[in-house]
C-alpha positions as CSV (number, residue, x, y, z in Angstrom):
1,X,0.0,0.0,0.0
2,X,2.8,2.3,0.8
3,X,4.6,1.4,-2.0
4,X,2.0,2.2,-4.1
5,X,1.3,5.7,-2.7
6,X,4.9,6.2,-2.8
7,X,5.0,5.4,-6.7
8,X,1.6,7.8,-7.0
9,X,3.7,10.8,-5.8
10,X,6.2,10.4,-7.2
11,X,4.5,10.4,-10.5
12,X,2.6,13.5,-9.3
13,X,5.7,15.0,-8.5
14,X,7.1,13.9,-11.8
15,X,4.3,15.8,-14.4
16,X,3.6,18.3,-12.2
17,X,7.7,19.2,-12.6
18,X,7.5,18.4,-16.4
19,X,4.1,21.3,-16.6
20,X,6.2,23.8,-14.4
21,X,9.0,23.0,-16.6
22,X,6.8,23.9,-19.9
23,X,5.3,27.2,-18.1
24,X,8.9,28.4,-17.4
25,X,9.6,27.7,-21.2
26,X,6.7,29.6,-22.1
27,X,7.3,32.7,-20.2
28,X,10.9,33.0,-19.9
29,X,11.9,35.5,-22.6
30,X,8.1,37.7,-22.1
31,X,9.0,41.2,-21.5
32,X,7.2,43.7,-19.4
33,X,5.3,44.7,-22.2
34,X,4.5,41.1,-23.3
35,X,3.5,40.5,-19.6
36,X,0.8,43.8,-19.9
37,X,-0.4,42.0,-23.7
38,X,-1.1,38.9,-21.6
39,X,-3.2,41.1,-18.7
40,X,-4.8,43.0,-20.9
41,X,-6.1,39.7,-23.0
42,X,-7.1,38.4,-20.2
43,X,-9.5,41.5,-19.0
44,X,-11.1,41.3,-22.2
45,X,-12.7,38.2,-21.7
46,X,-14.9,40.0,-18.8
47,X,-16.6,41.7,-21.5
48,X,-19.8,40.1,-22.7
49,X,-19.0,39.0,-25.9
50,X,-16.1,37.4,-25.1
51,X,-17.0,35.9,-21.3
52,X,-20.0,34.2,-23.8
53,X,-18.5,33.0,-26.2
54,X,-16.1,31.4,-23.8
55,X,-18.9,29.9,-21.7
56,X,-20.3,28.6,-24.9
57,X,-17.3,26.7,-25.9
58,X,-17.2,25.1,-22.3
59,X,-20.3,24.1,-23.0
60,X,-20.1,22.4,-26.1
61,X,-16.9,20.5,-24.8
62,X,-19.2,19.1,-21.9
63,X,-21.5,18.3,-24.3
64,X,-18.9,16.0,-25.8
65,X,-18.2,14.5,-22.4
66,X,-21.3,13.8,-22.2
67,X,-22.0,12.0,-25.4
68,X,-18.6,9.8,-24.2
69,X,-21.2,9.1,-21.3
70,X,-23.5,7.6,-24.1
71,X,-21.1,5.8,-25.6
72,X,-19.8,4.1,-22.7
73,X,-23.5,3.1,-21.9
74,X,-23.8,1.4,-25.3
75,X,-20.6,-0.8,-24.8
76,X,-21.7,-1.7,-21.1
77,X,-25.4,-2.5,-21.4
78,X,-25.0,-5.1,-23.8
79,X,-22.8,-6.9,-21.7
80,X,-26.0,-7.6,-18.9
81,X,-25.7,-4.8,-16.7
82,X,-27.9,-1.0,-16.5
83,X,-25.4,1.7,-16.8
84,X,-27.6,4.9,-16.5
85,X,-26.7,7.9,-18.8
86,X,-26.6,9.9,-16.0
87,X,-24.0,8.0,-14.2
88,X,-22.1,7.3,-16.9
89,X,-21.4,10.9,-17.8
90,X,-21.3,11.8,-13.6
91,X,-17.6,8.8,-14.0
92,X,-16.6,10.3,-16.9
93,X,-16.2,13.6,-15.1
94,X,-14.7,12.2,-12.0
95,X,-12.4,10.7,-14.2
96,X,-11.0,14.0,-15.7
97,X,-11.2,15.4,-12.4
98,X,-9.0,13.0,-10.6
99,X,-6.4,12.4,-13.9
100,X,-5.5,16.4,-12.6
101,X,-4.4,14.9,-9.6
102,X,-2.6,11.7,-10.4
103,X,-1.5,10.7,-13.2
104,X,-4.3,8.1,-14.9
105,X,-6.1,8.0,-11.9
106,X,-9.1,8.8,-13.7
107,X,-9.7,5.2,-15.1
108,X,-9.4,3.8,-12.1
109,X,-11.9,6.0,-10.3
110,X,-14.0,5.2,-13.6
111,X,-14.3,1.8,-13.0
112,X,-14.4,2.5,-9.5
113,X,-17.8,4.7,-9.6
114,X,-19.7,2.4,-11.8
115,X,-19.1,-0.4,-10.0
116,X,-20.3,1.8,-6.9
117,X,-23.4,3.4,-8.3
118,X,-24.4,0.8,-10.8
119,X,-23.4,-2.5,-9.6
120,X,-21.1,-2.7,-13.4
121,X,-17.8,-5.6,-12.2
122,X,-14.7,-3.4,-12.2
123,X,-13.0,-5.6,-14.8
124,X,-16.1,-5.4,-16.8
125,X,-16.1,-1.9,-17.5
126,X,-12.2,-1.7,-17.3
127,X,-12.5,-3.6,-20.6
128,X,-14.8,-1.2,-22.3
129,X,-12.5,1.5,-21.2
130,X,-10.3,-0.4,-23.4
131,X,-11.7,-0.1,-26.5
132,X,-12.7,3.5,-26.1
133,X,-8.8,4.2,-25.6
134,X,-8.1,2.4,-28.8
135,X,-10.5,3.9,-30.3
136,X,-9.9,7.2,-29.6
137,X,-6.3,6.4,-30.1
138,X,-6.6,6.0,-33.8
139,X,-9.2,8.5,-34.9
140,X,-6.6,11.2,-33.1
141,X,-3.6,9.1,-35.2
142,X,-6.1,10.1,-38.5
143,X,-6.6,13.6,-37.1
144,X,-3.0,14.4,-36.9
145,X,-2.6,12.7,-40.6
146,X,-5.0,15.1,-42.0
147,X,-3.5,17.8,-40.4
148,X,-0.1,17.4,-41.8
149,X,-1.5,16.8,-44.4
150,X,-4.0,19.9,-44.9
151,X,-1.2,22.3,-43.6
152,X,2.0,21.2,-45.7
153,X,1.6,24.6,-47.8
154,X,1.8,26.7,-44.5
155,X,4.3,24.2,-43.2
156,X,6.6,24.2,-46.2
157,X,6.7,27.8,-45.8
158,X,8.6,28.0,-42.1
159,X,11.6,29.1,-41.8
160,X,13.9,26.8,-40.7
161,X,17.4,28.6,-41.2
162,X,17.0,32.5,-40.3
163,X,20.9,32.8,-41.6
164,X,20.3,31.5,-45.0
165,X,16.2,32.2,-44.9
166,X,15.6,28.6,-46.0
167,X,12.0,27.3,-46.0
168,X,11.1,23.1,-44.3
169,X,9.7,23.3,-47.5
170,X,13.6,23.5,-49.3
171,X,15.1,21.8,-47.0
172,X,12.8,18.6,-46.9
173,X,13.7,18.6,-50.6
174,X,17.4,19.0,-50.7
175,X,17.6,15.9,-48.0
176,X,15.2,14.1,-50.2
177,X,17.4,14.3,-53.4
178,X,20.2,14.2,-51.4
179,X,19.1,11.0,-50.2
180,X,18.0,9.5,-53.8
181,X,21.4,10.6,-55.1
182,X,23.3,8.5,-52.3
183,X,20.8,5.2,-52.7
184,X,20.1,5.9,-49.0
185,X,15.6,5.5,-49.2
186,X,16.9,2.2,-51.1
187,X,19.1,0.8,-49.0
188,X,16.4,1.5,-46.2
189,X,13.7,0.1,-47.9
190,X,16.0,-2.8,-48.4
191,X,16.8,-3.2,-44.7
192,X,13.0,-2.5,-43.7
193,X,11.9,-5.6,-45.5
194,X,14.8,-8.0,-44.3
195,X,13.9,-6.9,-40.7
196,X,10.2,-7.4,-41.4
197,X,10.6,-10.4,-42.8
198,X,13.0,-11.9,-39.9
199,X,10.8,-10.4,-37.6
200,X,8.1,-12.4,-39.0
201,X,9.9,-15.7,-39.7
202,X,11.0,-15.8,-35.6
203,X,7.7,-14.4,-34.7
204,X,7.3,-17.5,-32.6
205,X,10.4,-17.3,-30.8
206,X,10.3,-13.5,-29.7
207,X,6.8,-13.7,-28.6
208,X,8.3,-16.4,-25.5
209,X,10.3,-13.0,-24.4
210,X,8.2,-11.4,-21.3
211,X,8.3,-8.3,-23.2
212,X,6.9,-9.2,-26.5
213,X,4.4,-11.0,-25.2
214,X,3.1,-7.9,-23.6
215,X,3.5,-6.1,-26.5
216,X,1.5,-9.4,-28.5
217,X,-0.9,-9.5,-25.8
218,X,-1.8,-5.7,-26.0
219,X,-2.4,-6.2,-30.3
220,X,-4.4,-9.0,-29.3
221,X,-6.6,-6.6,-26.9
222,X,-6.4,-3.9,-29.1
223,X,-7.5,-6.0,-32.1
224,X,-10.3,-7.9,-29.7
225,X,-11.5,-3.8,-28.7
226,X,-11.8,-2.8,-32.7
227,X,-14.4,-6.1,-33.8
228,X,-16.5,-5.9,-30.8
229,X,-18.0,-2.8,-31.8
230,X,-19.7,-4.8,-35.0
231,X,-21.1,-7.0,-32.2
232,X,-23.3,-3.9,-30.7
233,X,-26.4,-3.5,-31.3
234,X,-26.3,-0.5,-33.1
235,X,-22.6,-0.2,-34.1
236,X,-23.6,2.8,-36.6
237,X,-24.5,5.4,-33.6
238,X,-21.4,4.0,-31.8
239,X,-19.6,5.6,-35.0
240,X,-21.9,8.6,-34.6
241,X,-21.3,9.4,-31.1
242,X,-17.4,8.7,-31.6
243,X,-17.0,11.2,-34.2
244,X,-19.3,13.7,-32.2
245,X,-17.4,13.6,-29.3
246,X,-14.1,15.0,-31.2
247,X,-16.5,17.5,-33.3
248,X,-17.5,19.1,-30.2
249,X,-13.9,19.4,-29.4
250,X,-12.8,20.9,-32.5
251,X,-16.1,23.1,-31.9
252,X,-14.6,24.2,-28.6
253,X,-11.3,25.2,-29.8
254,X,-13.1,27.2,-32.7
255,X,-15.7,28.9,-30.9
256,X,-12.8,30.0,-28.5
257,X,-11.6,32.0,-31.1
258,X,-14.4,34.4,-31.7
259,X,-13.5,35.7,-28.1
260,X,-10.3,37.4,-29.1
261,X,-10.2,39.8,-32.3
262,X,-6.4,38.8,-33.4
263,X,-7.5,34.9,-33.6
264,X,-11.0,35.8,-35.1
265,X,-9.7,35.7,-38.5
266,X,-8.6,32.2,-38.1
267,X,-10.3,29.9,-39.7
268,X,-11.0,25.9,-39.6
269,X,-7.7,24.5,-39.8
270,X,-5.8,26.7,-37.3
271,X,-9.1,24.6,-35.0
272,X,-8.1,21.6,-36.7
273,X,-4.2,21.2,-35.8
274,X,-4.8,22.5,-31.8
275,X,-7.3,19.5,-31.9
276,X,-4.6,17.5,-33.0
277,X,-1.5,18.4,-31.8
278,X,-3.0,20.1,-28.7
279,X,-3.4,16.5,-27.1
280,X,0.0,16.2,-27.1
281,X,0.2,18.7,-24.4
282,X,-1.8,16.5,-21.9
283,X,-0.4,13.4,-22.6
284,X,3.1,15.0,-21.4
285,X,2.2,17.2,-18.5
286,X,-0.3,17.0,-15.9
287,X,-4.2,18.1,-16.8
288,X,-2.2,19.3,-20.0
289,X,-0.4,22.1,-17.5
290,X,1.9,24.5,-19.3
291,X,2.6,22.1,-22.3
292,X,-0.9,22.7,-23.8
293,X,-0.6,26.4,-23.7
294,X,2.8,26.6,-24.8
295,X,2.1,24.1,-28.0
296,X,-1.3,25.9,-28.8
297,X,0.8,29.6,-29.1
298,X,3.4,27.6,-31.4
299,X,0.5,26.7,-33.6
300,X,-1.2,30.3,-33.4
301,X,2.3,31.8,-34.4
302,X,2.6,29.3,-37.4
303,X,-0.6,31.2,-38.6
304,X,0.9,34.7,-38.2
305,X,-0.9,35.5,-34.9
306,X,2.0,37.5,-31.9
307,X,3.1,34.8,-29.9
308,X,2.2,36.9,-26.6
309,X,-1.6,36.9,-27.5
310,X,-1.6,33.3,-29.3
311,X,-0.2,32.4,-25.6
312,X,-2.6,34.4,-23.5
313,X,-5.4,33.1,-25.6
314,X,-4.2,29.2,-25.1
315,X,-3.9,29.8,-21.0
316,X,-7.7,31.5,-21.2
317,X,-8.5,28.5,-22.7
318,X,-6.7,26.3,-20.9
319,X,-8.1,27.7,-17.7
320,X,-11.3,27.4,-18.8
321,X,-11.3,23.8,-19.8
322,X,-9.6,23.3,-16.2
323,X,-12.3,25.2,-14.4
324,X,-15.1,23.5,-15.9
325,X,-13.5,19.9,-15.1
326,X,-13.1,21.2,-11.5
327,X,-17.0,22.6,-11.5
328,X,-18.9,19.8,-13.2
329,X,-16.2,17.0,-11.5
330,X,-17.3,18.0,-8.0
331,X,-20.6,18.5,-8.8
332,X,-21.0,14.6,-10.2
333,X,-19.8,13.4,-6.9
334,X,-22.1,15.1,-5.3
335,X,-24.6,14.8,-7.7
336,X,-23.8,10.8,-7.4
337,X,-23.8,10.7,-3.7
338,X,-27.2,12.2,-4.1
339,X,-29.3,10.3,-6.6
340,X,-28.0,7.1,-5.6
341,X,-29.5,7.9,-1.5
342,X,-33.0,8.9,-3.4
343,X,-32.5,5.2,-5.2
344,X,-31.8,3.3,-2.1
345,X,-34.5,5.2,0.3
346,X,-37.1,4.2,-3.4
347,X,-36.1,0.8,-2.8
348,X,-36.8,0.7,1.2
């Protein structure tokens, strides 16, 4: 037990270090006058345009946690148990709440708050858990695809060299020639297959290594996650309510823009690539502290927006997101705590 707790801090200790690290990254070369920007930016939201438009996009993002309530119901129910909407969405809160304490806490307490309110086995819903990950997982692979791939003309034109001026766009091509010229994508692409194909040939004999098996295991789970969805008994709103949840995500970055005149010309993709490589941000620090911020102004300065504002606008949005997890996370254990005493005195 104490080991465990021990391990817990330390992780805390560990990500809350790497999103200090990433604020003091952000804010180390602001000036005075950078600093008064940031104030100012950050007074303007009081206004009532802005403070709504804000409000609105909080909304719509707990709309999406809320539709990940749905779909968590529809992989559940079919499994024998009654997962109610409303306590699905109440552990998909908790769970946000608590992964701003620890470090993936919030499954845990997921699992944990089902099991508590609904009577759903703790392995049970673990398992669906699962699935939504790998889920998930891959439509934000596809995301950041399309984004590279929608944004290679503003990409192409970064500087990479301010001595010589030269472009990624240059400079990806002189490596590339420079490469063809030297047989060096060949004798990779020759060496990709021979390792493939070894690999595959001794398949049998790596998968008795402890760590391959894990790694063979976790395909297996993965896989297993992907083909039970056509097993649902309606697998096309489970396809619905997965895309929904990341459109009401996108939604919330682009509404947020509306709130500040130098990102209102901004249009979808700018949304697009925070959606994409915004995540990023909390998969590296804690509740996405000072690494979402600081990669959201990188992307607003790619688009020709000052990187003072771009950053001021990220930590207003930040904040916001942050608040409302705080807000609506209590308020489901509460809530919780609650309905299931008016369920139990029902039942007496």
């Amino acid at each position: 037990m104490k080991t465990n707790l021990a391990k817990k801090l330390i992780q805390l200790i560990l990500f809350l270090g790497i999103g200090i690290f990433f604020i003091w990254i952000s804010i180390k070369d602001l000036t005075t006058a950078d600093l008064n920007i940031i104030k100012e930016s950050a007074k303007t939201i009081m206004s009532p345009r802005p403070f709504l438009l804000i409000m609105l996009s909080i909304v719509v993002m707990a709309f999406g946690h809320y539709i990940r309530g749905l779909r968590s119901v529809m992989l559940i129910n079919p499994l024998g148990y009654k997962l109610r909407k409303s306590t699905a969405f109440y552990a998909v809160m908790v769970s946000y709440l608590a992964n701003l304490a620890f470090p993936r806490l919030g499954e845990v307490l997921r699992c944990s708050f089902m099991q508590r309110y609904d009577n759903v086995p703790f392995q049970k819903s673990l398992g669906t858990i699962v699935t939504e990950r790998v889920i998930d997982l891959i439509i934000w692979i596809l995301l950041m695809i399309l984004a590279i791939a929608l944004n290679t003309s503003v990409l192409s034109e970064l500087v990479v060299n301010q001595t010589t001026g030269e472009t990624m766009g240059l400079w990806l091509t002189n490596k590339f020639n420079g490469m063809i010229q030297n047989y060096t994508l060949i004798l990779l692409g020759f060496f990709a297959v021979m390792i493939t194909a070894v690999l595959y040939f001794t398949r049998h004999k790596w998968m008795k290594i402890t760590f391959f098996a894990k790694l063979g295991n976790l395909a297996k789970g993965v896989w297993q996650g992907l083909i039970s969805i056509k097993d649902l008994q309606n697998p096309l709103l489970f396809v619905v309510f997965t895309l929904l949840i990341w459109v009401t995500y996108f939604l919330g970055a682009y509404i947020l823009f509306f709130a500040f005149d130098f990102l209102s010309g901004l249009g979808f993709l700018p949304a697009l690539s925070i959606l994409a490589f915004g995540t990023i941000g909390f998969m590296v620090a804690q509740g996405g502290l000072g690494a979402y911020p600081l990669l959201v102004a990188g992307i607003f300065v790619i688009y020709g927006v000052d990187y003072t504002q771009g950053l001021a606008a990220a930590w207003i949005g930040w904040s916001a997101q942050t608040v409302m997890i705080l807000i609506v996370g209590f308020a489901s254990l509460i809530l919780a705590a609650l309905l299931n005493k008016q369920k139990v005195e029902h039942h007496e």
